[in-house]
BAFI-3210 file (N, C-alpha, C; in Angstrom, 3 decimals, decimal comma, padded with zeros to 6 digits):
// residues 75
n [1|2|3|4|5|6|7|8|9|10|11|12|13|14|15|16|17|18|19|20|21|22|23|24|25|26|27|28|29|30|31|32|33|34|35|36|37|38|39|40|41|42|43|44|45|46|47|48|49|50|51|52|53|54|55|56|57|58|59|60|61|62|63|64|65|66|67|68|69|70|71|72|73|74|75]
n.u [-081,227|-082,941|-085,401|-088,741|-089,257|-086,827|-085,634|-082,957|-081,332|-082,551|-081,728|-079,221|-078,877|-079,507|-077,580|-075,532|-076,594|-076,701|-074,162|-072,228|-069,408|-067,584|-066,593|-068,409|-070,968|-070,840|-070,680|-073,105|-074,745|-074,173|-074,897|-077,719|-078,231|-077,836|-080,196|-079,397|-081,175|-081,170|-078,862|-077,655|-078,017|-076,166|-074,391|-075,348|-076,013|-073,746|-072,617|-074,655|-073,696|-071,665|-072,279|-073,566|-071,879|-070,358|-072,602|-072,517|-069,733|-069,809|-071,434|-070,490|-068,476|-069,809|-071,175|-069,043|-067,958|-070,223|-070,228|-067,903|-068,430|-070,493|-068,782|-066,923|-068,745|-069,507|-067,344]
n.v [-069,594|-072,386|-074,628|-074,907|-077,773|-079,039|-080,450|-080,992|-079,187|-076,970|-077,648|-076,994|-074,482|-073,815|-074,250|-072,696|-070,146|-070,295|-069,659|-072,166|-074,205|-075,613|-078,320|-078,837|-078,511|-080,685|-082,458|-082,728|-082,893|-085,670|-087,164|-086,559|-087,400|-090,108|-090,983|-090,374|-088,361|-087,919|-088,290|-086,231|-084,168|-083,808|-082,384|-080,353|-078,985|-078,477|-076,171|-074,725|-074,452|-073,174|-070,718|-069,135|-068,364|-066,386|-064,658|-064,067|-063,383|-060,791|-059,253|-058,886|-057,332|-055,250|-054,580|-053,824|-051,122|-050,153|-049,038|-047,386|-045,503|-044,810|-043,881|-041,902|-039,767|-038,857|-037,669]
n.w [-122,776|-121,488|-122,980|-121,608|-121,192|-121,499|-119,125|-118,459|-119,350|-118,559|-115,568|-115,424|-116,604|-114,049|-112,267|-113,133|-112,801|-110,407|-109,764|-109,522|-109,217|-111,941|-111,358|-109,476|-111,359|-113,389|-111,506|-110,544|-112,798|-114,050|-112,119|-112,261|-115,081|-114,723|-112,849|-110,695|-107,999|-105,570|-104,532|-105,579|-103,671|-101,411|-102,304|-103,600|-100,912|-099,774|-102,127|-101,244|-098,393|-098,988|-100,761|-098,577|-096,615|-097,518|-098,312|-095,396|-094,497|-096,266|-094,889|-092,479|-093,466|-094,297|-091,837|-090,525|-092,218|-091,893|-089,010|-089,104|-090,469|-089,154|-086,898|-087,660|-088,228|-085,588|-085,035]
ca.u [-082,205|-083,595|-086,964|-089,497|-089,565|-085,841|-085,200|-081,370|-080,858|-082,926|-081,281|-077,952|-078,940|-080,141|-076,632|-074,891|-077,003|-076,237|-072,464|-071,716|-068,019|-067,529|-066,893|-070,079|-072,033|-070,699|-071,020|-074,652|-075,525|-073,788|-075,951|-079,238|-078,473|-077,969|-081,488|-079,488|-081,157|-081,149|-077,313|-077,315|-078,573|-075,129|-073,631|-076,095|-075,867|-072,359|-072,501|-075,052|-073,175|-070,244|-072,788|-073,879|-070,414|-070,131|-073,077|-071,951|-068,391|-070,140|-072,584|-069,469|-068,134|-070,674|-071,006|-067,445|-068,224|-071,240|-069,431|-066,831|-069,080|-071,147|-068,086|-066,673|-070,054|-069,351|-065,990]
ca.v [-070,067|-073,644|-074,709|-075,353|-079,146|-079,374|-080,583|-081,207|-077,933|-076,057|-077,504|-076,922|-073,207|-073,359|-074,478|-071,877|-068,922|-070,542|-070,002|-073,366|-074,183|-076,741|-079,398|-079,330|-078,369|-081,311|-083,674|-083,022|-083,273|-086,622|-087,632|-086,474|-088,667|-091,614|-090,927|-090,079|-087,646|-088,205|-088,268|-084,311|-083,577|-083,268|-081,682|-079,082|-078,319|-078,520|-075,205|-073,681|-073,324|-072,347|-069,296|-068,545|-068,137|-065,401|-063,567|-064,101|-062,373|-059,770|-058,739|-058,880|-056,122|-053,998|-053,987|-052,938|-050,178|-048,927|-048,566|-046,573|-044,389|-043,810|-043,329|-040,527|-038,944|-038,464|-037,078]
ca.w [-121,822|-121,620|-123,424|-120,434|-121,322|-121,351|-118,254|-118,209|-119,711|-116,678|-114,282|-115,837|-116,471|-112,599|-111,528|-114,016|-112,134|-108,640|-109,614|-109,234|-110,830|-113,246|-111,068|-109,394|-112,315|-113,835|-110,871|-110,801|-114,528|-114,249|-111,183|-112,944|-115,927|-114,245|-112,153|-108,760|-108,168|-104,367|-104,429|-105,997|-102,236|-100,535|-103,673|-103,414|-100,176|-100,352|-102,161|-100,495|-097,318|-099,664|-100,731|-097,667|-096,001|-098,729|-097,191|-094,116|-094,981|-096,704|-094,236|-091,780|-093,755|-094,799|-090,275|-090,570|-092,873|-091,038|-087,683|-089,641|-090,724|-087,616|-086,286|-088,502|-088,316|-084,948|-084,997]
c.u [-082,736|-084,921|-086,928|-089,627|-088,403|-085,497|-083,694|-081,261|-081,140|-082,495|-079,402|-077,807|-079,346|-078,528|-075,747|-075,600|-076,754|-074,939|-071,772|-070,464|-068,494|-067,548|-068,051|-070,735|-072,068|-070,818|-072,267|-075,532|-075,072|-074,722|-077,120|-079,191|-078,153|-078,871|-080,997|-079,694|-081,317|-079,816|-076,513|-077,427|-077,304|-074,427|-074,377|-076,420|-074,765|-072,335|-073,228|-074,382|-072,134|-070,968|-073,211|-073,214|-069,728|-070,873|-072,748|-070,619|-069,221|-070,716|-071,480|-068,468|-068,608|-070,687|-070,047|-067,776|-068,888|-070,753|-068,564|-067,211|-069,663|-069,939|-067,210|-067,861|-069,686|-068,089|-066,154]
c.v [-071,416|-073,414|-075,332|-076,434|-079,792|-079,567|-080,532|-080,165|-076,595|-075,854|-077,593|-075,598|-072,767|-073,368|-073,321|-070,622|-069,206|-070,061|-071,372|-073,382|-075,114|-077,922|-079,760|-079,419|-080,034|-082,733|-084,030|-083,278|-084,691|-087,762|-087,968|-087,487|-089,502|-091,861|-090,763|-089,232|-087,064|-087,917|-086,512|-083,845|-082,790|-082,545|-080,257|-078,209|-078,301|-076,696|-074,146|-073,201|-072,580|-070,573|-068,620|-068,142|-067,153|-064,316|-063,532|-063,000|-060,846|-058,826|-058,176|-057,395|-054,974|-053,463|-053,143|-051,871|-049,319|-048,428|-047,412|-045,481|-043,547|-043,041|-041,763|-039,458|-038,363|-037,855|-035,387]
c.w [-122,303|-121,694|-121,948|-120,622|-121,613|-119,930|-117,521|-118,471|-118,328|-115,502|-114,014|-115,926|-114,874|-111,518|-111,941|-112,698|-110,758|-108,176|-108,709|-110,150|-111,289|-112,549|-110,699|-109,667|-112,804|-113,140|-110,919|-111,962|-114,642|-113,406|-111,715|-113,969|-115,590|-112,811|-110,671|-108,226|-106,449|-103,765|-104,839|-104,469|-101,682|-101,411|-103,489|-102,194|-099,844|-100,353|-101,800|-099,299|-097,832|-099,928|-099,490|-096,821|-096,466|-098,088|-096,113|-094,021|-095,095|-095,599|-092,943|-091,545|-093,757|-093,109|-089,974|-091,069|-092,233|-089,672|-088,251|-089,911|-089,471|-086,894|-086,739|-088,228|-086,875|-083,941|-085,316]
res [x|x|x|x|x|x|x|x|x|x|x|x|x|x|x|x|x|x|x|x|x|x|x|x|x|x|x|x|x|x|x|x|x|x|x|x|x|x|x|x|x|x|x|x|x|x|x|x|x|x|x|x|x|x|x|x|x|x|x|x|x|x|x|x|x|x|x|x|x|x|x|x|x|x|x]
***
């Protein structure tokens, strides 16, 4: 875990728990030290719709699932 006054480290452990890969981890730690920190923007939402296209799937399924069930139930 990053000291609270490590900044680079925080937001390197923030990208790590986001599951960001390597490239993007690494695009944005490259950004931050050279103060663009304006330029992380599309990078970061970038992989948010990438995660959220994940729930999306998921949630997709789990619908699948529950139909399957109701439907058995009423067999």
């Amino acid at each position: 875990m990053a000291e609270a006054n490590d900044v680079y480290g925080r937001v390197y452990q923030n990208l790590v728990d986001a599951d960001c890969d390597e490239e993007t981890t690494q695009r944005c730690m490259s950004l931050m030290k050279d103060g663009r920190y304006m330029d992380m923007l599309p990078v970061l939402n970038r992989h948010r719709r990438v995660l959220l296209d994940r729930v999306h799937k998921g949630q997709k399924e789990i619908d699948c699932l529950d139909y399957l069930l109701y439907s058995l139930k009423k067999m």
